[in-house]
N, C-alpha and C positions, 0 to 999 in steps of 0.2 A: 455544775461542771467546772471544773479546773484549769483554767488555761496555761499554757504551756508556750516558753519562749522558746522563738526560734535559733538553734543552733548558730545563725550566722546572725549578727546584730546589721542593723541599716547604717550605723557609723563604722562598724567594721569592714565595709566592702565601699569605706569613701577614702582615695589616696592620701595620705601625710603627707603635710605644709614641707615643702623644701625647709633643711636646716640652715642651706646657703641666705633664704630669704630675709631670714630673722638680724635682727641687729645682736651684735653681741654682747650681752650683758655681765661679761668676764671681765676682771680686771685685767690688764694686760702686765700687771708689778704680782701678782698675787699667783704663788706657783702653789700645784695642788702636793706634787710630790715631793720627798725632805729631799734635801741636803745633805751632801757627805760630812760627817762628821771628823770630827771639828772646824769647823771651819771659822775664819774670822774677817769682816768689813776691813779692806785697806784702806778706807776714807775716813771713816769714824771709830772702830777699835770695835763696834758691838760684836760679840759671839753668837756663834749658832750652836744650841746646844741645846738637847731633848726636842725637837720640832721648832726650838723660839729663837727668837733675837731678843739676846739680854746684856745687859751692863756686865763688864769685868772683863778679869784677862781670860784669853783664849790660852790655847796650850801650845806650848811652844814650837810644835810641827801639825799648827794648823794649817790648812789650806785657804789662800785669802782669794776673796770673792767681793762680787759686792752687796751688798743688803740692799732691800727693794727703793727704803728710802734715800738713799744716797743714790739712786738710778733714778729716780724721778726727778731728781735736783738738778743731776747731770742732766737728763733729756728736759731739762724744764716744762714736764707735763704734771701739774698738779691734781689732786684727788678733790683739793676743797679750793672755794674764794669766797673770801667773806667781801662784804663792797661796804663802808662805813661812809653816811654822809649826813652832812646836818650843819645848822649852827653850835649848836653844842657840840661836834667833835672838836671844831675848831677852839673853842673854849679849854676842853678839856681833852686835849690831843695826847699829853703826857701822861696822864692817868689812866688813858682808857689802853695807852702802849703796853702800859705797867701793869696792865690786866691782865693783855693776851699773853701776855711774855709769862705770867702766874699760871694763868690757864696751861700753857705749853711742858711745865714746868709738873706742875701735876699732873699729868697725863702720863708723862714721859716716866715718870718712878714705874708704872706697872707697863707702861706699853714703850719701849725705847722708839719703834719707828714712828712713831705721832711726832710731826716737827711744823715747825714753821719757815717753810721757805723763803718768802720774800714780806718785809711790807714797806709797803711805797705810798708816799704822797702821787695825789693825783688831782682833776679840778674839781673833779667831786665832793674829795676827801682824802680815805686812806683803802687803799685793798691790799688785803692779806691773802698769801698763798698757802695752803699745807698739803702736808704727804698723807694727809689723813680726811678721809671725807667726815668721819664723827667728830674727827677736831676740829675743823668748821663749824661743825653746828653745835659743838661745846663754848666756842668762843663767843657764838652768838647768840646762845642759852644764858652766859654768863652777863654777858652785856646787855641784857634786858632785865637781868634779874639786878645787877648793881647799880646801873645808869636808864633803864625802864624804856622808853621810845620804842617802834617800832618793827618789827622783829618779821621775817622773809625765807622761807628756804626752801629750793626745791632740785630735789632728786635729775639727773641725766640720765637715765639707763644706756642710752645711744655713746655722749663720751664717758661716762663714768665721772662725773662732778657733781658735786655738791656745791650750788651760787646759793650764798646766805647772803641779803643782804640786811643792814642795820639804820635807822636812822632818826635821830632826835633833834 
């Protein structure tokens, strides 16, 4: 004999989790719907053009706005921090600068909003800020592939950060 499910399932008759409950794992810089066309960054010059933020001139009666990265700079709320500590950074403080700044630099050819916001001495060492959680953890990919030590990183979903930290 063939059994046969019942029309109404046991998890269909249990109430759905409040949405309110959930933490929100949206970024708050990262909008789903486009943008008016044309439009252009008054901070930085990038264009909005076909869904992207790209390099170049905008068209003469764009409308200026601002790009997500130059709003995170303004609100000083970052996506990524790298934390660098060690005796070796202090060694090699200017080489490993000359990395991220390389790092920053390739990125930015395909993705313009990947930046680097801040990097500061501190008593640790050095922490670096970006507008980009993947560029954190590009910087920190990199720095363990060129300079080897010890490598750290984990997800926020609660603020939306990426803490890499680095250390040799």
């Amino acid at each position: 004999m063939r059994r046969t499910r019942s029309k109404i399932h046991a998890a269909a008759s249990k109430p759905r989790e409040s949405a309110s409950n959930k933490p929100s794992r949206r970024d708050p810089y990262v909008t789903r719907a486009r943008r008016t066309e044309p439009s252009v960054c008054g901070r930085c010059g990038l264009s909005y053009r076909r869904g992207r933020w790209v390099r170049g001139r905008g068209a003469t009666q764009a409308k200026r706005v601002t790009c997500p990265a130059c709003q995170r700079i303004a609100d000083c709320y970052p996506a990524g921090i790298v934390k660098l500590s060690g005796a070796y950074l202090r060694a090699h403080r200017e080489e490993i600068e000359h990395l991220i700044r390389h790092v920053e630099q390739r990125e930015q050819r395909n993705r313009p909003l990947m930046r680097v916001m801040d990097m500061r001495v501190t008593r640790s060492g050095l922490e670096v800020t970006t507008t980009d959680a993947k560029l954190a953890r590009g910087i920190g990919v990199a720095l363990r592939h060129a300079h080897h030590g010890e490598l750290d990183y984990d997800w926020s979903q609660v603020e939306s950060v990426m803490r890499v930290s680095w250390s040799r």
